[in-house]
N, CA, C and O atoms as a MOPAC input file, in Angstrom:
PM7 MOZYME 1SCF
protein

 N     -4.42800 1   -18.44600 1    -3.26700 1
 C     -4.02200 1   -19.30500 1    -4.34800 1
 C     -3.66400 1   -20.69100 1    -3.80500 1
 O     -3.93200 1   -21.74700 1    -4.37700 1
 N     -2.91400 1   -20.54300 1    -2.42800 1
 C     -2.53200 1   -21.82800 1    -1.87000 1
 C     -3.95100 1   -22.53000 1    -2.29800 1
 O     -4.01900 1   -23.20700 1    -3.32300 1
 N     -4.93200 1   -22.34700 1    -1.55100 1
 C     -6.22100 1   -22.78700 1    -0.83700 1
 C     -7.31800 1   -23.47100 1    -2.41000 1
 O     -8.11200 1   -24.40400 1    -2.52500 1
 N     -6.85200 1   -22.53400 1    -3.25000 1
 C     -7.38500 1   -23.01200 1    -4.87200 1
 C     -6.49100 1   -24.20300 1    -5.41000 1
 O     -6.85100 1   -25.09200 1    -6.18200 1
 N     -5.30400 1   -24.03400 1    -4.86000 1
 C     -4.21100 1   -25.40200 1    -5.21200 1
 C     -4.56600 1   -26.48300 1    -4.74900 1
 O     -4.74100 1   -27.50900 1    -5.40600 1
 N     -4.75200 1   -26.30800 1    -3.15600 1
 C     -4.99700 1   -27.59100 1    -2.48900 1
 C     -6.59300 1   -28.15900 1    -2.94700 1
 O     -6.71300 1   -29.37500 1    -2.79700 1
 N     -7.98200 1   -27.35100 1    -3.55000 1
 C     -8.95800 1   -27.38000 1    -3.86500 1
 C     -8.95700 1   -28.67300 1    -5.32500 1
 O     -9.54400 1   -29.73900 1    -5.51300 1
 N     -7.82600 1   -27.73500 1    -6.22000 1
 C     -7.89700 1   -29.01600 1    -7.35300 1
 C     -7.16400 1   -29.96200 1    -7.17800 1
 O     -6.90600 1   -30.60700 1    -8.19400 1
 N     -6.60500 1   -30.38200 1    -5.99800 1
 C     -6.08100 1   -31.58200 1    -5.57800 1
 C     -7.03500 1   -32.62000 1    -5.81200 1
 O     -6.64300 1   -33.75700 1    -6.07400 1
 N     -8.46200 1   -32.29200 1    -5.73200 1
 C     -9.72900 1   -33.28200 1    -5.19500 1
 C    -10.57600 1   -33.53600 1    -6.51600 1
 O    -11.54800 1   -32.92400 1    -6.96000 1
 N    -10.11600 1   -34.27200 1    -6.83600 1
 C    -10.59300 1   -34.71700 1    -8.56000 1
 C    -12.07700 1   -34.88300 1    -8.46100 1
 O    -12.42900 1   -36.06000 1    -8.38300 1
 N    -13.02200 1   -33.99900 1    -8.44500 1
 C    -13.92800 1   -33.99400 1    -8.59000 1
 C    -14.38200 1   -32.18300 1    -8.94700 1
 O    -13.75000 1   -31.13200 1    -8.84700 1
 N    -16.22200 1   -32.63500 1    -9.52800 1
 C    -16.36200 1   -30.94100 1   -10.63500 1
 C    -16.17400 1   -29.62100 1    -9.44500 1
 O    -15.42800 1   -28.64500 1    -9.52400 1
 N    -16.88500 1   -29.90000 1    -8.63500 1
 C    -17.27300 1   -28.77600 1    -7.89800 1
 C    -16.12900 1   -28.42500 1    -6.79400 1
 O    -16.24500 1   -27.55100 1    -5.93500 1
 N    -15.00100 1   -29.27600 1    -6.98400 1
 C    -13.61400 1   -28.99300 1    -6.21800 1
 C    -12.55800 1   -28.16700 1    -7.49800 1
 O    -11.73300 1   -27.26100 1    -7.38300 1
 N    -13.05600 1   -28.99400 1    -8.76400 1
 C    -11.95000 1   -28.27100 1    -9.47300 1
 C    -12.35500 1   -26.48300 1    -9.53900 1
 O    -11.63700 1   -25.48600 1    -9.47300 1
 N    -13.77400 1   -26.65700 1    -9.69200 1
 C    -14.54300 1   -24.97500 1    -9.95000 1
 C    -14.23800 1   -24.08500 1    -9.28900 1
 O    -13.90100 1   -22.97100 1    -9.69000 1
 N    -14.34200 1   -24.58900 1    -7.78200 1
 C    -14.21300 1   -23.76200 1    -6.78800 1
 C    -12.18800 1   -23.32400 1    -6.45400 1
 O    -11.68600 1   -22.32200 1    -5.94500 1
 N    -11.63700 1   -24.39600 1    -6.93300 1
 C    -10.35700 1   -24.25500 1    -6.77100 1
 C     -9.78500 1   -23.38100 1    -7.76100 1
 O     -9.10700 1   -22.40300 1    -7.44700 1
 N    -10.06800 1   -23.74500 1    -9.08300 1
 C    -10.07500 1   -22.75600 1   -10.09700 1
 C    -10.61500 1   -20.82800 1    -9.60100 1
 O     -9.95800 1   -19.84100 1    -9.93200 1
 N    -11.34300 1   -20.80800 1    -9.14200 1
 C    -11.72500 1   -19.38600 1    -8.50600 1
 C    -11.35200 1   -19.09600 1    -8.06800 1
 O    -11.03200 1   -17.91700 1    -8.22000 1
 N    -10.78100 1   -20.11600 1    -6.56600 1
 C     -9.70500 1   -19.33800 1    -5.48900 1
 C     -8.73300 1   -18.78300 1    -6.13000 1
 O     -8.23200 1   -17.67700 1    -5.92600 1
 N     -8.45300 1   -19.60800 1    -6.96000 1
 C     -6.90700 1   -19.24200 1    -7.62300 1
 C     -7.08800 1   -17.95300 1    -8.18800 1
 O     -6.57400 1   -16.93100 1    -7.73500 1
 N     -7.96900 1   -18.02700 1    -9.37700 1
 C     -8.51100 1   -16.91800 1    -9.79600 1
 C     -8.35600 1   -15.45500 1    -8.96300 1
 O     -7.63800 1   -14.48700 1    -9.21600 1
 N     -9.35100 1   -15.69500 1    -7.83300 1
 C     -9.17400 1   -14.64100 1    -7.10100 1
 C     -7.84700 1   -13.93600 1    -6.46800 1
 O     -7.58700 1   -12.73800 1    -6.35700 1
 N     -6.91400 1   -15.37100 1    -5.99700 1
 C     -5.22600 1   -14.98300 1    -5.41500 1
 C     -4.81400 1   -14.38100 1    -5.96200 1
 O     -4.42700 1   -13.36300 1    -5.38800 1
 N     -4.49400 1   -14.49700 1    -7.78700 1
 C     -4.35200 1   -13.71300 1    -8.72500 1
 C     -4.57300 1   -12.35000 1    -8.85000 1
 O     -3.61200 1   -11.66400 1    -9.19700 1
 N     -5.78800 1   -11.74300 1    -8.61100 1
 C     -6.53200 1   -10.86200 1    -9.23000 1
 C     -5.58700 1    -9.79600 1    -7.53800 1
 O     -4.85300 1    -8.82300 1    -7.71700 1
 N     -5.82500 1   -10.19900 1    -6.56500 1
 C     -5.44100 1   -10.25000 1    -5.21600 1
 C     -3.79000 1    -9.60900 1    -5.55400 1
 O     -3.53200 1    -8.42400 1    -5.34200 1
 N     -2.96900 1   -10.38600 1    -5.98900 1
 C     -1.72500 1   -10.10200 1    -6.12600 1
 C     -1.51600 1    -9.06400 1    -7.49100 1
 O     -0.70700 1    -8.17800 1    -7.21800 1
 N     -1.99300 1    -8.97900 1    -8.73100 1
 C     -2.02900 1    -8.01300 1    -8.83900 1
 C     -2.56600 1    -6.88500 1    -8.85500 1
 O     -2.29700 1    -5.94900 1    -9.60900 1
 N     -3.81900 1    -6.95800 1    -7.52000 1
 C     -4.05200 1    -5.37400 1    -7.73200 1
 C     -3.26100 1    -4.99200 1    -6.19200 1
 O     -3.28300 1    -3.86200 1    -5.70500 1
 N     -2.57000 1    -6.19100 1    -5.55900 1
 C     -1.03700 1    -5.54800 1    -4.51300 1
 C      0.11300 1    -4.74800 1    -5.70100 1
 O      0.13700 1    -3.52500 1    -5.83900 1
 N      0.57400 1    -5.23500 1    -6.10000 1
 C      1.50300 1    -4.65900 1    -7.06900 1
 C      0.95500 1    -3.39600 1    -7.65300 1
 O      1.57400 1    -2.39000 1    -7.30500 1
 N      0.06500 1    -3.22800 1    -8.36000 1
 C     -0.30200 1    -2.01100 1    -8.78600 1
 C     -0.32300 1    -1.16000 1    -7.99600 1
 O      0.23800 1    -0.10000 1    -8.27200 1
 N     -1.08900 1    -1.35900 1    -6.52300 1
 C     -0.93700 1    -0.41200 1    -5.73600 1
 C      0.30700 1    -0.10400 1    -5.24300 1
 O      0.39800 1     1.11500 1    -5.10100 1
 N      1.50900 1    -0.81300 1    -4.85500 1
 C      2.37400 1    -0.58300 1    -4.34700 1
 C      3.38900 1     0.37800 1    -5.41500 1
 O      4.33900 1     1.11500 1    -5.15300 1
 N      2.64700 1    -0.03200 1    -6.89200 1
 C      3.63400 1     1.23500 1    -7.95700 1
 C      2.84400 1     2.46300 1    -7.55800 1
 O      3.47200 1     3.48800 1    -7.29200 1
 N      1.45100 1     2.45000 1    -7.49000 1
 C      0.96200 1     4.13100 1    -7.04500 1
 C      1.37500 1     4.44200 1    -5.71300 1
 O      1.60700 1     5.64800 1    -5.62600 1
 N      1.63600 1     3.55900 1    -4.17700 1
 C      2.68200 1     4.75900 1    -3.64900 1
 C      3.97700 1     4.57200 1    -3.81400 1
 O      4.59100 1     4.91400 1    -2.80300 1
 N      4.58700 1     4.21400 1    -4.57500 1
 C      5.95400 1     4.30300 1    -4.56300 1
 C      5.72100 1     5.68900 1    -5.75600 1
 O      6.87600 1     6.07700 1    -5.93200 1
 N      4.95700 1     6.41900 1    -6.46600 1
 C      4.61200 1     7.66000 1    -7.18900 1
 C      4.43100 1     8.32400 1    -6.14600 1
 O      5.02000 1     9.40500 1    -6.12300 1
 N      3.66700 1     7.99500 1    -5.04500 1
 C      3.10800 1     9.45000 1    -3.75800 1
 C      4.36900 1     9.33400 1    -3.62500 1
 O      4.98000 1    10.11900 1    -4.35100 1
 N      5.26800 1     8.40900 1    -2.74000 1
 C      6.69700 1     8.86200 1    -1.72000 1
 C      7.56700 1     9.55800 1    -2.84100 1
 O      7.99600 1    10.58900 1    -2.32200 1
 N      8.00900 1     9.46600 1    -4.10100 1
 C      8.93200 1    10.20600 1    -4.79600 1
 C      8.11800 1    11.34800 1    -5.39700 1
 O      8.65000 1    12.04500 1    -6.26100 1
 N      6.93800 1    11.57700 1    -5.02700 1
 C      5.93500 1    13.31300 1    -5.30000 1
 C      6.45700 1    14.17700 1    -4.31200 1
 O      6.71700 1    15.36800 1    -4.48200 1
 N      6.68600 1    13.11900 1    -2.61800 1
 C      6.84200 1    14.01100 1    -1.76600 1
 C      8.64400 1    13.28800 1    -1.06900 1
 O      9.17500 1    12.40200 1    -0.39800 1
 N      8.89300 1    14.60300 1    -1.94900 1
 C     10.38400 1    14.60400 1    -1.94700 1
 C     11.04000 1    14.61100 1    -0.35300 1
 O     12.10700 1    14.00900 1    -0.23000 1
 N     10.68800 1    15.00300 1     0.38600 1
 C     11.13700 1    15.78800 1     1.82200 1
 C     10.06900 1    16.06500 1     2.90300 1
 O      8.95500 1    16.35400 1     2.46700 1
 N     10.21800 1    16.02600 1     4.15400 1
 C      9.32700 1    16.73900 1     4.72400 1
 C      8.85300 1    17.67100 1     4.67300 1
 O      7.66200 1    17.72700 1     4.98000 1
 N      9.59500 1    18.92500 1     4.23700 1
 C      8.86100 1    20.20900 1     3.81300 1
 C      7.69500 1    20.02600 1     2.78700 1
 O      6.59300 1    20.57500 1     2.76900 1
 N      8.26900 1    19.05400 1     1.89400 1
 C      7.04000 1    18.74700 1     0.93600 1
 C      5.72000 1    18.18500 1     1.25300 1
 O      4.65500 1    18.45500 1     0.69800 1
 N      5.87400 1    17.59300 1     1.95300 1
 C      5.20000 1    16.19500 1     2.89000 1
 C      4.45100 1    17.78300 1     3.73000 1
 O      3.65900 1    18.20400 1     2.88700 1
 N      4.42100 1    18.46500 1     4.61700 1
 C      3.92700 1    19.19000 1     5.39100 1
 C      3.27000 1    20.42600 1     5.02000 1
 O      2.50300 1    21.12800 1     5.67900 1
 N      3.73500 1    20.57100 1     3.78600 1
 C      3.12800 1    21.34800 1     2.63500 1
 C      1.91400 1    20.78200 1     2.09800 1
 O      0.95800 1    21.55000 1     1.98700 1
 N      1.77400 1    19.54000 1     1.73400 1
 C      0.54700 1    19.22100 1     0.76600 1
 C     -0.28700 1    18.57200 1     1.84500 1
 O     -1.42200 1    18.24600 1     1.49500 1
 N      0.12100 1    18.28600 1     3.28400 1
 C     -0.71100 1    17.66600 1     4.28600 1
 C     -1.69300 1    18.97700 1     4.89600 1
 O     -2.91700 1    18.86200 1     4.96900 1
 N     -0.91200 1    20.31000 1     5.34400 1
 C     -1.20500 1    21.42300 1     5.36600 1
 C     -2.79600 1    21.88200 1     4.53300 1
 O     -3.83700 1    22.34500 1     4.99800 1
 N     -2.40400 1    21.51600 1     3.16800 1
 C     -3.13400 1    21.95700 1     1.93600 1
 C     -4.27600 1    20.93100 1     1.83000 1
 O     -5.39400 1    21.32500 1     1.49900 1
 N     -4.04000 1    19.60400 1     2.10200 1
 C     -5.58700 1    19.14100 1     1.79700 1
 C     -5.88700 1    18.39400 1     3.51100 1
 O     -6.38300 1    17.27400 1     3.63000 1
 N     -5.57100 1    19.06700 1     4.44500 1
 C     -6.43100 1    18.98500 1     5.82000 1
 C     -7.63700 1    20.43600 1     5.68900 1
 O     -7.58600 1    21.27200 1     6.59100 1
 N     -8.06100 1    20.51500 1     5.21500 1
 C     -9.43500 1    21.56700 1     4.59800 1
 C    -10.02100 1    22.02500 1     5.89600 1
 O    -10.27700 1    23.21400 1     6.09100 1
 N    -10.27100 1    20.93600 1     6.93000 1
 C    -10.85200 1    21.59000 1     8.49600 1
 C    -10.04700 1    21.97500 1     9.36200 1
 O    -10.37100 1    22.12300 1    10.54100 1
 N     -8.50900 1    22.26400 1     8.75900 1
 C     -7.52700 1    22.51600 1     9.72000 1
 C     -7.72100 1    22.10000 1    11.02600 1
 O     -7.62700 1    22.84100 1    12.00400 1
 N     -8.07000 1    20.57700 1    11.05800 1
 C     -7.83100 1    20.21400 1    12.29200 1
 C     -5.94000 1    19.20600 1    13.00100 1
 O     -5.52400 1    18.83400 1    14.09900 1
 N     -5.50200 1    19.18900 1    11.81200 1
 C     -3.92800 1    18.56000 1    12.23500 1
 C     -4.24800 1    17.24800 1    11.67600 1
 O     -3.24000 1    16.54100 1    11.68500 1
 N     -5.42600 1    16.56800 1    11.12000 1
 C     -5.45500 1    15.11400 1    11.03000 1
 C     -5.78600 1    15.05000 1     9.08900 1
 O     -6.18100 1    16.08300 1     8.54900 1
 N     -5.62700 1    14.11100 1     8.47000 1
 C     -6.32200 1    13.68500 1     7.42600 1
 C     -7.17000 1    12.79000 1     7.61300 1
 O     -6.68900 1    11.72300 1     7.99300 1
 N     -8.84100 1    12.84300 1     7.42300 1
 C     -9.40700 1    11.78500 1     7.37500 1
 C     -9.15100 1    10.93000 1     6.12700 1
 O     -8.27300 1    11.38000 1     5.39200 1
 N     -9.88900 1     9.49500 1     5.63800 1
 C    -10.15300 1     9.58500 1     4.92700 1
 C    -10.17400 1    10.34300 1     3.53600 1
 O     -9.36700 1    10.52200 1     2.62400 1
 N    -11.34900 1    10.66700 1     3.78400 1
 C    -11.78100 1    12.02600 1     2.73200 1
 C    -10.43500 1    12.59200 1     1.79100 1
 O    -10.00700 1    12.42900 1     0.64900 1
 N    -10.02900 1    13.42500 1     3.13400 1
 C     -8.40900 1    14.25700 1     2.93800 1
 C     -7.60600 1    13.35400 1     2.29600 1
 O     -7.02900 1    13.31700 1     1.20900 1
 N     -7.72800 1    12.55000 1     3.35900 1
 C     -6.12900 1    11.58700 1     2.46100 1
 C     -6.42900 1    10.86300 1     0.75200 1
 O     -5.62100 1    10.85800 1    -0.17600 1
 N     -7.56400 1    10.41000 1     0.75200 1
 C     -7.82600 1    10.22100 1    -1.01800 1
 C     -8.10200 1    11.35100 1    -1.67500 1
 O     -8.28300 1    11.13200 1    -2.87200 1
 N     -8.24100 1    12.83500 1    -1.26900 1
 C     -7.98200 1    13.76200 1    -2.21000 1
 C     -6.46200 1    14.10100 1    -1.92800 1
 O     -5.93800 1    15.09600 1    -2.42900 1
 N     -5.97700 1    13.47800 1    -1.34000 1
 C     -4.13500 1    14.06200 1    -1.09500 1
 C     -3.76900 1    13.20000 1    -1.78600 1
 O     -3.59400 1    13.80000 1    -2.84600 1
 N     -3.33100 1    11.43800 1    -2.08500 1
 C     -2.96700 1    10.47300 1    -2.68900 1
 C     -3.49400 1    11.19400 1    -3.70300 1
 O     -2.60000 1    11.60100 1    -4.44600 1
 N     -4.90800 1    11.61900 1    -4.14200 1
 C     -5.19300 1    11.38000 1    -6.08100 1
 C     -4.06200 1    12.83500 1    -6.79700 1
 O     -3.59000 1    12.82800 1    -7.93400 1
 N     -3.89800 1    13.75100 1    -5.93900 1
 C     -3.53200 1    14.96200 1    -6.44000 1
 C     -2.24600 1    14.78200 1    -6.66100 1
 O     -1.81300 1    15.31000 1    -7.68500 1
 N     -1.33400 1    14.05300 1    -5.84500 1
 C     -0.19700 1    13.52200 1    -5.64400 1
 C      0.25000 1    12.53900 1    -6.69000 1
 O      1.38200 1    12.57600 1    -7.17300 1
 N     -0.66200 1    11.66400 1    -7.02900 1
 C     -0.07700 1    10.65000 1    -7.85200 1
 C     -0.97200 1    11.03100 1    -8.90000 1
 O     -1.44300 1     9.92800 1    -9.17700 1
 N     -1.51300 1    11.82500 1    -9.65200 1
 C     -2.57700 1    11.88700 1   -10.41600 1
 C     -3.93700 1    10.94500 1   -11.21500 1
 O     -4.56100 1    10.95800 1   -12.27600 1
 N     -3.87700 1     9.96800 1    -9.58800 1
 C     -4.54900 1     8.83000 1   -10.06200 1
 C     -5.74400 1     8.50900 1    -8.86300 1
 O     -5.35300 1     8.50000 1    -7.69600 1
 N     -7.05500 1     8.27300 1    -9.11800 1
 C     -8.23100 1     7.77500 1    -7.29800 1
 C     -7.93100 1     7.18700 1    -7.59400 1
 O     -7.71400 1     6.95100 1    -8.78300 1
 N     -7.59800 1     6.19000 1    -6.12100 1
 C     -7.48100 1     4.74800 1    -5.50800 1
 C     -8.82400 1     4.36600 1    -5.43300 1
 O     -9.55600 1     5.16200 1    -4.84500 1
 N     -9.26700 1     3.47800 1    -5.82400 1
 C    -10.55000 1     2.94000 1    -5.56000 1
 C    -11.08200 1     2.30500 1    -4.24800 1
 O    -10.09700 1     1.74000 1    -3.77200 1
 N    -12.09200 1     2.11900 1    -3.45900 1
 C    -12.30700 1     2.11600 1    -2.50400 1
 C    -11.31500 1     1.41400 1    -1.38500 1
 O    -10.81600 1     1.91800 1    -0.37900 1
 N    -11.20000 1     0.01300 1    -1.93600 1
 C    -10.49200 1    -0.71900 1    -0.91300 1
 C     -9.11100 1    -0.67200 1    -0.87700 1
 O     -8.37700 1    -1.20200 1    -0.04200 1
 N     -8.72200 1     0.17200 1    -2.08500 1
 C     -7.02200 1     0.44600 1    -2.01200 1
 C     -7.09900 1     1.74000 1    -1.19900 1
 O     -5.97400 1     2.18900 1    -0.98000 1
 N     -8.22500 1     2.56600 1    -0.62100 1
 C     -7.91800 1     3.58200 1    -0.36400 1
 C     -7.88300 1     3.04200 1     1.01500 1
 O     -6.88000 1     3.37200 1     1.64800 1
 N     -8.83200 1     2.20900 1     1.69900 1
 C     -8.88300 1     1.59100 1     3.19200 1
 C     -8.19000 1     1.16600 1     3.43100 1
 O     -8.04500 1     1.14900 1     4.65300 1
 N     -6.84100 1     0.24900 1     2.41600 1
 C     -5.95400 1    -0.29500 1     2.50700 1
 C     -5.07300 1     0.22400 1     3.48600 1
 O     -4.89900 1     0.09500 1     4.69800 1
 N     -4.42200 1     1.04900 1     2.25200 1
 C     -3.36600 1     2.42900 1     2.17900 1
 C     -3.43100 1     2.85800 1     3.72400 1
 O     -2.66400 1     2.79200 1     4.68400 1
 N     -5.03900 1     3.44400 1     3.42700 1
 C     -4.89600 1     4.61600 1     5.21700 1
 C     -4.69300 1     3.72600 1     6.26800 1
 O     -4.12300 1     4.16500 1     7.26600 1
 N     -5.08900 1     2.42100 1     6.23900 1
 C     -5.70900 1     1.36500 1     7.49800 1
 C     -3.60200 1     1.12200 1     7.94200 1
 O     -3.19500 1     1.24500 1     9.09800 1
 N     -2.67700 1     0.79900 1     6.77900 1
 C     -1.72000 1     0.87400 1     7.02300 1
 C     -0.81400 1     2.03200 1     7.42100 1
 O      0.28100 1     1.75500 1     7.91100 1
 N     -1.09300 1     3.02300 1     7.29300 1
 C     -0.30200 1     4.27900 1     7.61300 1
 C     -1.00600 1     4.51900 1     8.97900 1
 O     -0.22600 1     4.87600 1     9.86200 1
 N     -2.42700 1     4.39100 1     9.38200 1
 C     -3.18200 1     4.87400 1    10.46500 1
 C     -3.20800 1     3.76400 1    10.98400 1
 O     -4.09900 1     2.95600 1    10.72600 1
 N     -1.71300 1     3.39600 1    12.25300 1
 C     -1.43300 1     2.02300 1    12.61000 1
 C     -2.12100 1     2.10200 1    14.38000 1
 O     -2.00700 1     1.14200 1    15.14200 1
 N     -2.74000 1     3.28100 1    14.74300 1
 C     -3.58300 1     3.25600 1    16.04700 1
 C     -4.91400 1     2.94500 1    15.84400 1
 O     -5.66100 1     2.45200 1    16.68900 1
 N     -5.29000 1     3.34100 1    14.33100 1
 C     -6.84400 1     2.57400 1    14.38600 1
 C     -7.65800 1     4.20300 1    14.60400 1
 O     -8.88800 1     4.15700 1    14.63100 1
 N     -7.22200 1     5.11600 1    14.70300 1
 C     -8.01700 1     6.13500 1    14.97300 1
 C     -9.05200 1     6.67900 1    14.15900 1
 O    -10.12800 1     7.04400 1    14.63200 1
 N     -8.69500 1     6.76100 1    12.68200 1
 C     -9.64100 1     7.23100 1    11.31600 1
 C     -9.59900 1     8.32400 1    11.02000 1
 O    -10.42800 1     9.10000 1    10.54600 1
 N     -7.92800 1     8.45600 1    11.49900 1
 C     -7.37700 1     9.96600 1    10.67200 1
 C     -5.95500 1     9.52900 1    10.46500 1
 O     -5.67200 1     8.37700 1    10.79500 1
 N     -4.95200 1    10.36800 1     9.92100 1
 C     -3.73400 1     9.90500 1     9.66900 1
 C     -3.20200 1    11.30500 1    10.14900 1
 O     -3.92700 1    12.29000 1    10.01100 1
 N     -1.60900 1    11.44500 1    10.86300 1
 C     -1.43900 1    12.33900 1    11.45900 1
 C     -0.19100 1    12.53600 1    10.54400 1
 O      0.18100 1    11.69900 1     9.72300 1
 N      0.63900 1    14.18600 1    10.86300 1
 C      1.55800 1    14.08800 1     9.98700 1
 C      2.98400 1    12.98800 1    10.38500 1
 O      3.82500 1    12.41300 1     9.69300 1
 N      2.81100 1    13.04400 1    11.30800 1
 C      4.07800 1    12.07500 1    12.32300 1
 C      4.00000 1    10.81800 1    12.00000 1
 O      4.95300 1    10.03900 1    12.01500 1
 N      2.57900 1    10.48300 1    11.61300 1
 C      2.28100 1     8.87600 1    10.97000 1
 C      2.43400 1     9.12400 1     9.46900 1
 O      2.56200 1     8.03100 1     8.91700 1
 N      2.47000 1    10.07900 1     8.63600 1
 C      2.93700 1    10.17400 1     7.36000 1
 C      4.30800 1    10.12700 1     7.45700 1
 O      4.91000 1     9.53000 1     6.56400 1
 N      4.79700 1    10.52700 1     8.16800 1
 C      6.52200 1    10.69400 1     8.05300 1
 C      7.24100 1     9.33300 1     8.15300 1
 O      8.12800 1     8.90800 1     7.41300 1
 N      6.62000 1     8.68100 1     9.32700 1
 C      7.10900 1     7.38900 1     9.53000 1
 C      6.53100 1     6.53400 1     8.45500 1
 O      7.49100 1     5.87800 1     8.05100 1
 N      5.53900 1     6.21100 1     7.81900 1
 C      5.55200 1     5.81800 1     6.78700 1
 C      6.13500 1     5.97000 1     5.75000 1
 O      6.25400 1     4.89100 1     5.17000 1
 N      6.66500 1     6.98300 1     5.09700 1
 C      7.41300 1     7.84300 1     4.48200 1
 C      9.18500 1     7.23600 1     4.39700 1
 O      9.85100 1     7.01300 1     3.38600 1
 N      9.57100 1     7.09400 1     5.82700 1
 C     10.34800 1     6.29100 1     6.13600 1
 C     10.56300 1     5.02000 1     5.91400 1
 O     11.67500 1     4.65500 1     5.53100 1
 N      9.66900 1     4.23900 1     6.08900 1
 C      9.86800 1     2.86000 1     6.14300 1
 C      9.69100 1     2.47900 1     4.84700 1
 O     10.09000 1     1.37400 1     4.48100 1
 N      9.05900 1     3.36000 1     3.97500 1
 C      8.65900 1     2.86100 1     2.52400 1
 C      9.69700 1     2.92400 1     1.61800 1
 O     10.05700 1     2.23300 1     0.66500 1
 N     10.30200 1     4.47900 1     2.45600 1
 C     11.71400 1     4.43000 1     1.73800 1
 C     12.81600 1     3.44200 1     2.08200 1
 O     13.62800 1     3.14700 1     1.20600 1
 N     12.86200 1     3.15000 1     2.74800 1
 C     13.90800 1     1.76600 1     3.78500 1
 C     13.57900 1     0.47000 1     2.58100 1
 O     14.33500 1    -0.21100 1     1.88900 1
 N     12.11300 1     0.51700 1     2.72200 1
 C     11.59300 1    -1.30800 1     1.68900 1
 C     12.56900 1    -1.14500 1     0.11200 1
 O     13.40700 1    -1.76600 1    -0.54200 1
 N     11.60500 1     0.43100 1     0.07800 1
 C     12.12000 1     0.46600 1    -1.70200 1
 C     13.73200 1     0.61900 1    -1.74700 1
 O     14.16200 1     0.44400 1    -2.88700 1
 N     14.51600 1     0.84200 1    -0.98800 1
 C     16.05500 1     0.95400 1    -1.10800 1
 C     16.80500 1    -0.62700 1    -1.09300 1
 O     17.92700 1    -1.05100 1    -1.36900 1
 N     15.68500 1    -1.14700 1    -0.67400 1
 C     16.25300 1    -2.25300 1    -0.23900 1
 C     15.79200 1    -3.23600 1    -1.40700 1
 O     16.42900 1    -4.20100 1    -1.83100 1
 N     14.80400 1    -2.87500 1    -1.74500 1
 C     14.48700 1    -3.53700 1    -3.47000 1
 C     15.48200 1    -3.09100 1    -4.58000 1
 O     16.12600 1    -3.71500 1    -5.42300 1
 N     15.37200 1    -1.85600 1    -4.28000 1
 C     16.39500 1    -1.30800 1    -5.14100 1
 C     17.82300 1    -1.72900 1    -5.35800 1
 O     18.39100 1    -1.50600 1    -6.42700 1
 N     18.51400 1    -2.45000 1    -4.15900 1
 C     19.91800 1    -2.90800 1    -4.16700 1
 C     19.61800 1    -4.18000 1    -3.85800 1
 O     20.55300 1    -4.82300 1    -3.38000 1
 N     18.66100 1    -4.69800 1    -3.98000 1
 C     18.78200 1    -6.10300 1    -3.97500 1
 C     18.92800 1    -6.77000 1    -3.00600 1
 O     19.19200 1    -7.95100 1    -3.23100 1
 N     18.82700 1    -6.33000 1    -1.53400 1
 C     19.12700 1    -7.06000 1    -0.43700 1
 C     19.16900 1    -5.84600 1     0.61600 1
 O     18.56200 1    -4.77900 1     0.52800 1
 N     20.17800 1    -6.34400 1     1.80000 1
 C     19.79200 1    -5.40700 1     3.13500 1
 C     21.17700 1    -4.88000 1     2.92100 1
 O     21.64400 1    -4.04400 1     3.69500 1
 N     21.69700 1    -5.23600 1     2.12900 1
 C     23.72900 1    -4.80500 1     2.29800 1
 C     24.26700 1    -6.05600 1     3.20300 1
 O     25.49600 1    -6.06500 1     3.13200 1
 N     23.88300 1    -6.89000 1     3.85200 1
 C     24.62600 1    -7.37100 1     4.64400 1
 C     25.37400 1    -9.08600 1     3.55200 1
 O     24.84100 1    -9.79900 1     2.70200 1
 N     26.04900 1    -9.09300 1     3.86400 1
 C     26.67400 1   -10.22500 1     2.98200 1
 C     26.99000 1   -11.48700 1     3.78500 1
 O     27.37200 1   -11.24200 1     4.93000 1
 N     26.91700 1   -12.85900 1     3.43200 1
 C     27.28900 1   -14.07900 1     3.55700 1
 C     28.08100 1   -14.80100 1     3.44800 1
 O     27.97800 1   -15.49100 1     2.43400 1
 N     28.70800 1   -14.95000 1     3.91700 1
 C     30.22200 1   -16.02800 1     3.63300 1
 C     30.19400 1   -17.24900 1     4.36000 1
 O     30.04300 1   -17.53800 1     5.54700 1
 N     30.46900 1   -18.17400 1     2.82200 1
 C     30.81600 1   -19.69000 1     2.59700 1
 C     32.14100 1   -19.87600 1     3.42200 1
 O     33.22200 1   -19.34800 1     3.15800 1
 N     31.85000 1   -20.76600 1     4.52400 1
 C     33.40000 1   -21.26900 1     4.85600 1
 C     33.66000 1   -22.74500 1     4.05700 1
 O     34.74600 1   -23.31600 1     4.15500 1

């Protein structure tokens, strides 16, 4: 959106068009972030606990090999939140939880995600980190 801002700076057609689009696109960009971030904030409160979490990882690793590919993990997210992620929210999602790059997600990398998501949303939730400021 910056980049569409600075675009219609330049008073001319084919600067406003193209700036107009960027923007367009930043838009479209930011909310399909938000949407996604309401469908997992639905997965992390589906999976209440680790037992839960090791239960439904258990259940859709199908080759019982210990990993979710892909595959696994968008039939685990859709069953979970009762919703498919569409392609690039699904590359998103895994590309962030699967922070070695490997092209599976492990349960130890679900957990810690699990964690930290809960840490963000608590912290949305109260409005800050808890820590307070004082005016001298």
């Amino acid at each position: 959106m910056l980049s569409g801002s600075l675009q219609l700076s330049h008073f001319s057609s084919m600067n406003v068009l193209s700036g107009a689009y960027l923007i367009g696109v930043g838009f479209l960009f930011v909310v399909i972030g938000i949407h996604t971030r309401r469908r997992l904030k639905k997965l992390k409160k589906s999976l209440k606990d680790v037992k839960v979490l090791k239960r439904h990882f258990n259940r859709f690793d199908r080759d019982g090999d210990g990993v979710l590919d892909m595959d696994e993990f968008g039939a685990f997210v859709a069953n979970l939140t009762g919703e498919d992620m569409d392609e690039d929210e699904l590359e998103g999602t895994f590309g962030a939880i699967d922070l070695k790059g490997y092209g599976f997600v492990t349960l130890d990398e679900l957990q810690a995600w699990m964690k930290g998501f809960k840490e963000e949303t608590e912290i949305e939730e109260t409005g800050g980190t808890g820590n307070t400021f004082q005016l001298m």
